[in-house]
LUMMARDO-680623 format. One record per atom (N, C-alpha, C): residue number from 0; atom name; x negated, y, z. Coordinates in steps of 0.02 Angstrom, whole numbers, plus 32768, in hexadecimal, padded with zeros to 4 digits. Layout:
% LUMMARDO-680623
i|at|xx|yy|zz
NUM|CA|X|Y|Z .
...
END
This chain:
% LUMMARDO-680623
i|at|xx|yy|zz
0|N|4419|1919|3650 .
0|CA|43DD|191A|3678 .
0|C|43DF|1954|36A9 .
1|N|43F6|1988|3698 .
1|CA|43F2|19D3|36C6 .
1|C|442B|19B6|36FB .
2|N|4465|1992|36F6 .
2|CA|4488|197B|3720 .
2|C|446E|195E|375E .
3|N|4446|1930|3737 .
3|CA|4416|1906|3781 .
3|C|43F9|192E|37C2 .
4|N|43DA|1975|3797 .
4|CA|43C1|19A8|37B2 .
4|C|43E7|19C0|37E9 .
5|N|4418|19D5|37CC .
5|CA|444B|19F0|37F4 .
5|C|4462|19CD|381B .
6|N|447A|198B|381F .
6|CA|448A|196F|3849 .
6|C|444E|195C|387A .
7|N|4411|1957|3862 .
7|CA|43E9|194A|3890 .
7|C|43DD|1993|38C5 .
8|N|43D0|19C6|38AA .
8|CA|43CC|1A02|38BF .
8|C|4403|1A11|38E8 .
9|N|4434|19F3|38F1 .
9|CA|4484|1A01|391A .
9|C|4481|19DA|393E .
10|N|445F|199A|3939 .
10|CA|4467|1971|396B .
10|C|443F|198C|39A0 .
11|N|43FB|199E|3983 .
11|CA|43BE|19A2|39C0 .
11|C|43D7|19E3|39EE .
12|N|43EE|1A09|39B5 .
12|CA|4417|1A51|39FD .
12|C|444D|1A3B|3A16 .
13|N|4469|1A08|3A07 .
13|CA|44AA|1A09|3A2A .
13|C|4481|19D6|3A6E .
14|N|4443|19B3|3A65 .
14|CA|442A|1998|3AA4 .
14|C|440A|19BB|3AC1 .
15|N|43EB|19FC|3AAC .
15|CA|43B7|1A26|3AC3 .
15|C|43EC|1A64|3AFE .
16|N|4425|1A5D|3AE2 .
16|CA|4452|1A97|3AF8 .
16|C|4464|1A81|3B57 .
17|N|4469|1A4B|3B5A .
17|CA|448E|1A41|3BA4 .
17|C|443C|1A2D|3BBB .
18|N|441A|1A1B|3BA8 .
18|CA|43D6|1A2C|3BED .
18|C|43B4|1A7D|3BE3 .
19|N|43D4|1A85|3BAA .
19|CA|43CC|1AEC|3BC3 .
19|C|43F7|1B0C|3BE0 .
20|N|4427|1AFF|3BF3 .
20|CA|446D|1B11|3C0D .
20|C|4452|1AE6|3C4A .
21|N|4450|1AAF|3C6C .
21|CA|443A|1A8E|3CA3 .
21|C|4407|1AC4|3CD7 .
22|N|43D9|1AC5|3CC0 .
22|CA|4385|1AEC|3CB7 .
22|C|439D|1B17|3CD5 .
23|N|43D1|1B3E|3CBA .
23|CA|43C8|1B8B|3CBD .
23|C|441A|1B91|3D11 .
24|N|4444|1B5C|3CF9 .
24|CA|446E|1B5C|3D34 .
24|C|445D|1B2D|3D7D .
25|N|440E|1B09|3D7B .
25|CA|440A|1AE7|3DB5 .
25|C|43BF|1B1F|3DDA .
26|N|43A1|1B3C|3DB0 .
26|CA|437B|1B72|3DC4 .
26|C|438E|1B98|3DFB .
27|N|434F|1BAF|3E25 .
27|CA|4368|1BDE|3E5B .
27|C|438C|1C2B|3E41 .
28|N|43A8|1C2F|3E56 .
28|CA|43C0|1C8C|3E56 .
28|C|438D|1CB8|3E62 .
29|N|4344|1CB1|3E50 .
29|CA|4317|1CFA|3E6B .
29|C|4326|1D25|3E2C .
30|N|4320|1D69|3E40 .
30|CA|4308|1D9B|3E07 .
30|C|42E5|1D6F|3DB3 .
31|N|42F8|1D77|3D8B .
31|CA|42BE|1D7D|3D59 .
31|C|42EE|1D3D|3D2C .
32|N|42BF|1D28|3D02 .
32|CA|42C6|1CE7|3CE0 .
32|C|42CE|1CB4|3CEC .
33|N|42F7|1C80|3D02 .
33|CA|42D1|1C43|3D0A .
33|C|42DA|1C01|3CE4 .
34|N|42A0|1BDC|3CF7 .
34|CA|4273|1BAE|3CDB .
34|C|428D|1B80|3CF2 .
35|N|4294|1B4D|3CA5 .
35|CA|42A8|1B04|3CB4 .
35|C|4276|1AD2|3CDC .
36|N|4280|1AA4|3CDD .
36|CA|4260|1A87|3D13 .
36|C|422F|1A62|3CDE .
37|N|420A|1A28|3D06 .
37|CA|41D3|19FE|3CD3 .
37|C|41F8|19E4|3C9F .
38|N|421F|19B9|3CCD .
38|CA|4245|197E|3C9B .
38|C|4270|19AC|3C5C .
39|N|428C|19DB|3C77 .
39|CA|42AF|19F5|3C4C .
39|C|427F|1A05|3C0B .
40|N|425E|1A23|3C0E .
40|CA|4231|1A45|3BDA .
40|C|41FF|1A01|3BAC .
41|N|4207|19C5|3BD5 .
41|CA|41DA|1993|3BA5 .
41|C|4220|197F|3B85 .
42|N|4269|1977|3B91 .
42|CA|4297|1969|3B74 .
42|C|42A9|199D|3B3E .
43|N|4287|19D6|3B54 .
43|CA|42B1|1A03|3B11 .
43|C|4279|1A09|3AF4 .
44|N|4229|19FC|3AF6 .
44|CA|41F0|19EA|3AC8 .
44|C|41FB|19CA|3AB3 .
45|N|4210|196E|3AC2 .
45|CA|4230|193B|3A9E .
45|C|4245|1947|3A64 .
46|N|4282|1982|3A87 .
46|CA|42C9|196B|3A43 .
46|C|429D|19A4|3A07 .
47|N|427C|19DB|3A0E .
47|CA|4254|1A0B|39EB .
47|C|4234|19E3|39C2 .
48|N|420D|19AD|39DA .
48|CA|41D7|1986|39C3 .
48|C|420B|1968|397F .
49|N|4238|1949|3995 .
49|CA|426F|1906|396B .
49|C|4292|193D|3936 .
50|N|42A7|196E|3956 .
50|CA|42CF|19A5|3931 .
50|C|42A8|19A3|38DF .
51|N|4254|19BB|38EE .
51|CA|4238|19D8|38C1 .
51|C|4234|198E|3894 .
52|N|4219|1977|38A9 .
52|CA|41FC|1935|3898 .
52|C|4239|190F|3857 .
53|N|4272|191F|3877 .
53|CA|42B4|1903|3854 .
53|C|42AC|1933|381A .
54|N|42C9|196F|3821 .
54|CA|42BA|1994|37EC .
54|C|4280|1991|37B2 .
55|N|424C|1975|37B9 .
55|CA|422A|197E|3796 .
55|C|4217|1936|376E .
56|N|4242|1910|3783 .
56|CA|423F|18C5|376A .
56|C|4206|18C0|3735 .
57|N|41D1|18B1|376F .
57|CA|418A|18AA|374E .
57|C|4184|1860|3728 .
58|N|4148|1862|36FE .
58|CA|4139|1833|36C7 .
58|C|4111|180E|36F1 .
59|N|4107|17C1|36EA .
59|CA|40D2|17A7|3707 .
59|C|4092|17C0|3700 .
60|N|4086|17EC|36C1 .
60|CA|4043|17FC|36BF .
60|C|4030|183D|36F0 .
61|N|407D|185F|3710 .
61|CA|4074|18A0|372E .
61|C|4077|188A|376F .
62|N|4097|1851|3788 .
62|CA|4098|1831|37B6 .
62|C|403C|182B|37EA .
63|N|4018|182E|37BF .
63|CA|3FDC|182A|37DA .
63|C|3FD2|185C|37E9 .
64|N|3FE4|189A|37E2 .
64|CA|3FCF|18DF|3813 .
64|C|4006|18EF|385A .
65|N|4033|18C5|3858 .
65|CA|4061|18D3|387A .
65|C|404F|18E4|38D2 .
66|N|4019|1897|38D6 .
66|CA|4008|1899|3932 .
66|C|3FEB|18D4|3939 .
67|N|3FAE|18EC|390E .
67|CA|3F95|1938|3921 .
67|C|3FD5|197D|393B .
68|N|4006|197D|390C .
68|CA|4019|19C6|3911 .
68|C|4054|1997|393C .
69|N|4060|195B|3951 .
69|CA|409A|194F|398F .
69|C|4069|1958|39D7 .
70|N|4033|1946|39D7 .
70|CA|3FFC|1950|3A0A .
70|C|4001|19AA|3A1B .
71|N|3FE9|19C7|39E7 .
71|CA|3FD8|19F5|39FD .
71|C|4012|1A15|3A17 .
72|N|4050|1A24|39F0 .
72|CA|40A4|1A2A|3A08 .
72|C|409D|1A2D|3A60 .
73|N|408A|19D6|3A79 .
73|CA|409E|19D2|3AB7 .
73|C|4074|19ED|3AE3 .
74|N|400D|1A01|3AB4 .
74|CA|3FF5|1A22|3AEE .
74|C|400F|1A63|3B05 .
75|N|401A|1A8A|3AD1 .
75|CA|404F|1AC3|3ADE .
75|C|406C|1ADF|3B00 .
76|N|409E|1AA7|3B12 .
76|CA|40E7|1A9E|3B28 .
76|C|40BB|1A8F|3B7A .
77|N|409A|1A58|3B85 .
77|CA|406E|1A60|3BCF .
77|C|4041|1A9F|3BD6 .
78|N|4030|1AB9|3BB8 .
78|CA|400D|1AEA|3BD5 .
78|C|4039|1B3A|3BD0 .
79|N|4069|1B1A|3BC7 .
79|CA|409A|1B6F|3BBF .
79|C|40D1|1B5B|3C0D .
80|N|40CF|1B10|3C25 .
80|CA|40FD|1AFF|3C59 .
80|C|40B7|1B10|3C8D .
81|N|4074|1B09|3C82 .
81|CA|404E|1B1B|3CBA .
81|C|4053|1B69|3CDC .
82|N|404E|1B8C|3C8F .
82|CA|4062|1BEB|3CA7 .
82|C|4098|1BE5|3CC4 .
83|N|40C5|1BD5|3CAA .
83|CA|4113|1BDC|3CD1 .
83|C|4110|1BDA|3D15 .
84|N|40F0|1B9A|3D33 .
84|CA|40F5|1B92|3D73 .
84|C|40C6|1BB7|3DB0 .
85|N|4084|1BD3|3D76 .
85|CA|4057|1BFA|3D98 .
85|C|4077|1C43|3D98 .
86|N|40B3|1C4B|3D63 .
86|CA|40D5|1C86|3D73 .
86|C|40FA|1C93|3DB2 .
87|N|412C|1C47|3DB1 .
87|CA|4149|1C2C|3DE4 .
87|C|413C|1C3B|3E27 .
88|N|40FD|1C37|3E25 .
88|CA|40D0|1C3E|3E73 .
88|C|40DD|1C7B|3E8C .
89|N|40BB|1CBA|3E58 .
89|CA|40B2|1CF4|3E61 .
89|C|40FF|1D25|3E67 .
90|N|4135|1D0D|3E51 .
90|CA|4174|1D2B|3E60 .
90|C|41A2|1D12|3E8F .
91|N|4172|1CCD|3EA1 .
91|CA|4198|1CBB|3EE6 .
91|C|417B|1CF5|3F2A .
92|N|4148|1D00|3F0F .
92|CA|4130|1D28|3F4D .
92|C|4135|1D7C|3F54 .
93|N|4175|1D76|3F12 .
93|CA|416F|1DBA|3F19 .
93|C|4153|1DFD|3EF0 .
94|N|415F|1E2D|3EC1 .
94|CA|4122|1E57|3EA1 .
94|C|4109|1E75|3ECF .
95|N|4123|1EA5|3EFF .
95|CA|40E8|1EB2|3F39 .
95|C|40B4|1E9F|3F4E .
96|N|40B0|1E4C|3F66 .
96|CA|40A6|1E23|3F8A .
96|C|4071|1E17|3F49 .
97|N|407D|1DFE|3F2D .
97|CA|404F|1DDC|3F03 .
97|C|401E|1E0C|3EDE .
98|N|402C|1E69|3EE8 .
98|CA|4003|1E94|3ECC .
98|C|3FB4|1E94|3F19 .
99|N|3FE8|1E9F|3F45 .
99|CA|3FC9|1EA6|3F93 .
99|C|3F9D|1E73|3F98 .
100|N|3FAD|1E37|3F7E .
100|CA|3F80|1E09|3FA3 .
100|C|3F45|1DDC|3F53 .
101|N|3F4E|1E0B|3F21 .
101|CA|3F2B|1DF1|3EF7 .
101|C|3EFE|1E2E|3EC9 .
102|N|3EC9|1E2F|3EBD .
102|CA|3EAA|1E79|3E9C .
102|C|3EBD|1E72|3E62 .
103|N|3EBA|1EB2|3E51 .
103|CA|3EDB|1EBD|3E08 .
103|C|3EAA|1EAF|3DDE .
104|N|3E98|1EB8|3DE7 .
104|CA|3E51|1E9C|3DBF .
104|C|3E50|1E55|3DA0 .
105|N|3E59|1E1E|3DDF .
105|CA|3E53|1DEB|3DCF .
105|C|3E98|1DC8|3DB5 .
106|N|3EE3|1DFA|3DBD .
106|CA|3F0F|1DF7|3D9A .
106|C|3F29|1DFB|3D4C .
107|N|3EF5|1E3E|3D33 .
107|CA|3EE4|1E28|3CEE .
107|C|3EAC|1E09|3CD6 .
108|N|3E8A|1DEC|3CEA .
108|CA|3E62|1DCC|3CCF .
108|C|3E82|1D8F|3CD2 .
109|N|3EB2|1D61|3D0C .
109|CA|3EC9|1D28|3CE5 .
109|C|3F1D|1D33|3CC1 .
110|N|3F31|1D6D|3CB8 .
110|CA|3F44|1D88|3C80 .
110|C|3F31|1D76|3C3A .
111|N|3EEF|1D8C|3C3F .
111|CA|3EBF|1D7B|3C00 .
111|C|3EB2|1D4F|3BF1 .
112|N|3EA6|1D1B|3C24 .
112|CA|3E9F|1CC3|3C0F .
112|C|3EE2|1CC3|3BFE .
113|N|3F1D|1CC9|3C30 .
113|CA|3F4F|1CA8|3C11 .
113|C|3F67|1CBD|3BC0 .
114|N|3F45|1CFF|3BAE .
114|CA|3F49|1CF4|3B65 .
114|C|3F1F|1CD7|3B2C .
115|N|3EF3|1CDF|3B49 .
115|CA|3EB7|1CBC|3B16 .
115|C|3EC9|1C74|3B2D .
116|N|3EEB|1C4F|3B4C .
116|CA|3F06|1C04|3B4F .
116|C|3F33|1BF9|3B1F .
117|N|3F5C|1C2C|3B20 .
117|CA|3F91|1C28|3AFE .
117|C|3F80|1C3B|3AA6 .
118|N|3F5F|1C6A|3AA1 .
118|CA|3F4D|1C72|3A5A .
118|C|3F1C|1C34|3A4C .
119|N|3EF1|1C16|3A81 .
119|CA|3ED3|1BCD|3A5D .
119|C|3EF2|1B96|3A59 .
120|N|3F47|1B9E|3A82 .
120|CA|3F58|1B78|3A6D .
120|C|3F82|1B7F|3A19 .
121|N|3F90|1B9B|3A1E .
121|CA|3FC6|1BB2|39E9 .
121|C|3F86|1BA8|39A4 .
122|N|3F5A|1BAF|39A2 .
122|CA|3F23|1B9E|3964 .
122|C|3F22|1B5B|3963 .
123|N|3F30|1B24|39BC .
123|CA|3F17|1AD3|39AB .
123|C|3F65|1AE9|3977 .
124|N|3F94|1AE7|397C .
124|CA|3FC4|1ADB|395F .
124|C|3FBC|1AEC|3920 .
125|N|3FAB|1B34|390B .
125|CA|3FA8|1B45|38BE .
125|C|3F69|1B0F|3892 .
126|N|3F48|1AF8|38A8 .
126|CA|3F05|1ACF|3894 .
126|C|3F13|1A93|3899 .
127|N|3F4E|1A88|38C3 .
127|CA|3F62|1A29|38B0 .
127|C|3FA2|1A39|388B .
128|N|3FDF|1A5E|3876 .
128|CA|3FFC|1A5E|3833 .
128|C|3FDE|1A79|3800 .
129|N|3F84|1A9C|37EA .
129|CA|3F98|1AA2|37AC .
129|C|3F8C|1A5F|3786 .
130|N|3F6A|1A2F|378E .
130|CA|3F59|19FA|3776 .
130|C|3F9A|19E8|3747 .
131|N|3FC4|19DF|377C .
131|CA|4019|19BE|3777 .
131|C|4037|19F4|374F .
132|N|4025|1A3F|375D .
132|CA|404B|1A66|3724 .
132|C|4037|1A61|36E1 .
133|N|3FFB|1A42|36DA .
133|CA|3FDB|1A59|3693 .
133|C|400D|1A21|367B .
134|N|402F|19FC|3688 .
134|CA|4046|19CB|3667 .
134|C|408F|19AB|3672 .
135|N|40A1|19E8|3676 .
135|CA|4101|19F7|369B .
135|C|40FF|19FA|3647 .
136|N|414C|19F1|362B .
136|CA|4174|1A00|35F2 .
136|C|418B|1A50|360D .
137|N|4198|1A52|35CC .
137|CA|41C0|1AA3|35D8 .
137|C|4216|1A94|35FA .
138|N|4222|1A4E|35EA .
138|CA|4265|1A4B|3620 .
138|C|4256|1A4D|366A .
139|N|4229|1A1C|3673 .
139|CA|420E|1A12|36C1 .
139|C|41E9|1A53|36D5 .
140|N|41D1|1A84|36CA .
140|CA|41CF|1AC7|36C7 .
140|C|41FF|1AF6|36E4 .
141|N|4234|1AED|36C4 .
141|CA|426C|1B1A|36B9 .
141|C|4294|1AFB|36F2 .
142|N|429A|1AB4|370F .
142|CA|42AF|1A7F|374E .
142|C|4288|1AA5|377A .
143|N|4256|1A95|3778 .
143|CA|422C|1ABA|37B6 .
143|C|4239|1B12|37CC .
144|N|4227|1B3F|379B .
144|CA|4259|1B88|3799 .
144|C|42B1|1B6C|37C4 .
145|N|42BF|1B57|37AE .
145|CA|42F3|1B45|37D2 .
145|C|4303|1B3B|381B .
146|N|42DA|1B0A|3810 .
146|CA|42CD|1AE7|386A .
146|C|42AD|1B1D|388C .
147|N|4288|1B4A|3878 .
147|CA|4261|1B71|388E .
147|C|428B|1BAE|38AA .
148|N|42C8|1BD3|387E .
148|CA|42FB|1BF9|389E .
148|C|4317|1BEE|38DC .
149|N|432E|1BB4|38B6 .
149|CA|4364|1B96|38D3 .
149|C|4358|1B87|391B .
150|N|4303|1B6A|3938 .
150|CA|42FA|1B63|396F .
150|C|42EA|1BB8|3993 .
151|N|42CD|1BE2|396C .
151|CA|42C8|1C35|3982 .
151|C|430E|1C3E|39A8 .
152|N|4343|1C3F|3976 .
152|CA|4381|1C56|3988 .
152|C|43AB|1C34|39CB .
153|N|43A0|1BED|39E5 .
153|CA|43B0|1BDC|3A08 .
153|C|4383|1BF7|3A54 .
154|N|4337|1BEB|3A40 .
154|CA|431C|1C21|3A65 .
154|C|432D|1C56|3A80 .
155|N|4341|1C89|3A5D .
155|CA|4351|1CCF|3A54 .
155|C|43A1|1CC0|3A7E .
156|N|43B9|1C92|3A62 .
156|CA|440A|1CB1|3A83 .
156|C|440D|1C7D|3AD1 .
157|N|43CD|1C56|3AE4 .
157|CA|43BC|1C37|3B1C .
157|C|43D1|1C7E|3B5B .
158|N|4390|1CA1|3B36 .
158|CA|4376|1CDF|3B6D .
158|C|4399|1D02|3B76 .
159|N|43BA|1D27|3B35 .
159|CA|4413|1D58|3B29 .
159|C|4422|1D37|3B69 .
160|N|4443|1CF9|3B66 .
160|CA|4472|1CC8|3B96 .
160|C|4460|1CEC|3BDA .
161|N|4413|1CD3|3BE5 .
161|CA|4408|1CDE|3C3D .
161|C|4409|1D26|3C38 .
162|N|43EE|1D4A|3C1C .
162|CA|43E6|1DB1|3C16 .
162|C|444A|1DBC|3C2F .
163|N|4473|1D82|3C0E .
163|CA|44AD|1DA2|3C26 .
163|C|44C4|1D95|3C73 .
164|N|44CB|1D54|3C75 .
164|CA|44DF|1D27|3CB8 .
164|C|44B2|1D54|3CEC .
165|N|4466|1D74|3CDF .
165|CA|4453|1D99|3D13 .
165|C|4476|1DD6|3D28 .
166|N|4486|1DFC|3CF0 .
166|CA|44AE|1E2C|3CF6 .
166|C|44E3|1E21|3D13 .
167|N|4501|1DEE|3D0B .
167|CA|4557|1DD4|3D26 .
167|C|4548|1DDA|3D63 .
168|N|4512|1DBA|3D84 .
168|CA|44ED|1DA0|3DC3 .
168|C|44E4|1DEE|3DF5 .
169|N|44D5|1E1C|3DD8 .
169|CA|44B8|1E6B|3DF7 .
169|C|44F7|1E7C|3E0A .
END
C-alpha cells in the first residue's frame, strides 16, 4: 500500500517538475522571483490536488468531506495567483516608481489586507480538513505527513533552483 503512495507521489512531481521548470524558463528575466503563469499554477494545483488525494486513498465515508478541503485548496491557490500578479504590477514599475507614485501609507495597509486574506484563507483550509482529519487512520496520517514534506521540499528546492540561475544570471 505505501508503494501506491510512492508511486503516486513520484508520479505527480515528476508532472509537477517540467511546468516548474517551464514557468520559471519561459518567464521574463526582471530582478526578483518569477511567477508561473495562470495555467501553470491551476496545473500544478491540479496535480497538488490528485497528489494529496492519491495518498490518502480515502474511504467512501471520508469521501464526503473531500469537495470542502479540494474547494478550499483551489480558493487558495486563486487568491495567492491574484497577489502574485498585483505584485507583478508593482515590480514592473519599478521600486522607485512604485514608492513615488503610491503613499506609503496606503502601501501597508494593502500589505495588511494582503495578509489578513491570506491568513483567512489559510483557516477556510484548516476548517474544511478538520472534519476529514478527525477521521484519517493513523496510516493515512502518516501518507499525508508525507505528502506534506515531500511537497515543502520540492517547494524549497523550486526557489534554491531560481535563487541560483539568478545568481548565474548577475
Amino acid at each position: 500500500m505505501m508503494m501506491k503512495v510512492v508511486v503516486a507521489t513520484t508520479a505527480a512531481l515528476i508532472t509537477a517538475a517540467p511546468l516548474a521548470y517551464a514557468a520559471e524558463t519561459t518567464s521574463s528575466n526582471t530582478v526578483g522571483v518569477a511567477h508561473p503563469s495562470a495555467a501553470d499554477l491551476k496545473s500544478l494545483t491540479d496535480a497538488r490536488v490528485a497528489m494529496i488525494k492519491a495518498a490518502l486513498q480515502l474511504t467512501p465515508d471520508q469521501e464526503k468531506y473531500w469537495p470542502a478541503v479540494e474547494d478550499a485548496i483551489r480558493a487558495r491557490a486563486k487568491n495567492r495567483q491574484a497577489r502574485w500578479e498585483r505584485v507583478a504590477e508593482l515590480r514592473d514599475s519599478g521600486p522607485m516608481e512604485a514608492l513615488h507614485d503610491h503613499n506609503p501609507v496606503e502601501l501597508m495597509q494593502r500589505r495588511a489586507e494582503a495578509l489578513s486574506q491570506r491568513a483567512a484563507d489559510l483557516k477556510k483550509v484548516a476548517d474544511a480538513w478538520e472534519p476529514l482529519f478527525k477521521t484519517l487512520s493513523e496510516d493515512q496520517k502518516r501518507r499525508m505527513a508525507f505528502v506534506t514534506v515531500v511537497a515543502a521540499r520540492g517547494i524549497r528546492d523550486t526557489i534554491e533552483h531560481r535563487i541560483e540561475s539568478e545568481d548565474d544570471d548577475e
